[in-house]
C-alpha positions in Angstrom: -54.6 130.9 77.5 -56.5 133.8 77.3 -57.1 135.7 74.3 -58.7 139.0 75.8 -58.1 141.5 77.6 -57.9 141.1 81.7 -61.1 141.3 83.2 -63.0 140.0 80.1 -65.2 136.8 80.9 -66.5 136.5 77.5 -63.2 135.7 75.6 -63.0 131.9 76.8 -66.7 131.4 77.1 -66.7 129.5 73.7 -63.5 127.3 74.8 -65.2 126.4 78.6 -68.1 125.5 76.5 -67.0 123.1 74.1 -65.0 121.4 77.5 -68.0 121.8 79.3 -69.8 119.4 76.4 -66.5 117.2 76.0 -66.4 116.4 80.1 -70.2 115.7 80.1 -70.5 113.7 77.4 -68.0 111.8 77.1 -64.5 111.4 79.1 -67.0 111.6 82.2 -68.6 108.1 81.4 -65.1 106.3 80.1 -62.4 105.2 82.4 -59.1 105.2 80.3 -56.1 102.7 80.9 -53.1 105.1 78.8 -53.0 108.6 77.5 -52.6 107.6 74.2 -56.3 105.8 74.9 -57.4 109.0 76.5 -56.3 111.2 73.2 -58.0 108.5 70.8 -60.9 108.3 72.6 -61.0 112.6 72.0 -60.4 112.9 68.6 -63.4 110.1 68.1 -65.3 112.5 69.9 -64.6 115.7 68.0 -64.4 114.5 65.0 -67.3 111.5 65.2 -70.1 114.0 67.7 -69.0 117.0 67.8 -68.4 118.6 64.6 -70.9 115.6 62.5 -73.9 114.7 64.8 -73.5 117.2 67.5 -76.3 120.8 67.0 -75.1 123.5 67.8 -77.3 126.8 69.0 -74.5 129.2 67.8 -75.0 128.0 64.6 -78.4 128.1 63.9 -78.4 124.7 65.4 -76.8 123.0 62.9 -73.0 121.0 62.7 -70.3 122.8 62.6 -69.8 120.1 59.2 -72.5 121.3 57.4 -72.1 125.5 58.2 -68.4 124.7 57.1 -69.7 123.3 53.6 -72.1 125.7 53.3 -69.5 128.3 53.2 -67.1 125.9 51.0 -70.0 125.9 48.5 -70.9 129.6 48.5 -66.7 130.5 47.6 -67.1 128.1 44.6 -70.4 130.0 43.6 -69.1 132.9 44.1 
């Protein structure tokens, strides 16, 4: 669903990319017998590439992991 206004290209850009990197990477190459297989084989993506291994330019090409306890660690400084 969108989340902008009509019109706007830039509100799902962020969503079509991370799909983008999900069909490329990974469902592309695996042939899955059930769903539940399929929605495994997903989470072992996002949460075993994507947000631990994976760089990522918008964040100064770094994981999304480490930006998220980089903030976690600047609230308990601050």
């Amino acid at each position: 669903q969108s989340v902008g206004r009509t019109g706007i290209c830039w509100d799902n850009a962020m969503a079509e990319s991370f799909f983008g990197a999900l069909k490329n990477e990974w469902v592309s190459r695996t042939v899955f017998t059930t769903r539940a297989e399929a929605r495994q084989e997903v989470v072992k993506y996002i949460e075993g590439l994507y947000n631990r291994q994976r760089l990522h330019s918008g964040l100064g090409y770094q994981t999304p992991l480490e930006v998220h306890n980089e903030y976690l660690n600047q609230q308990l400084a601050a």
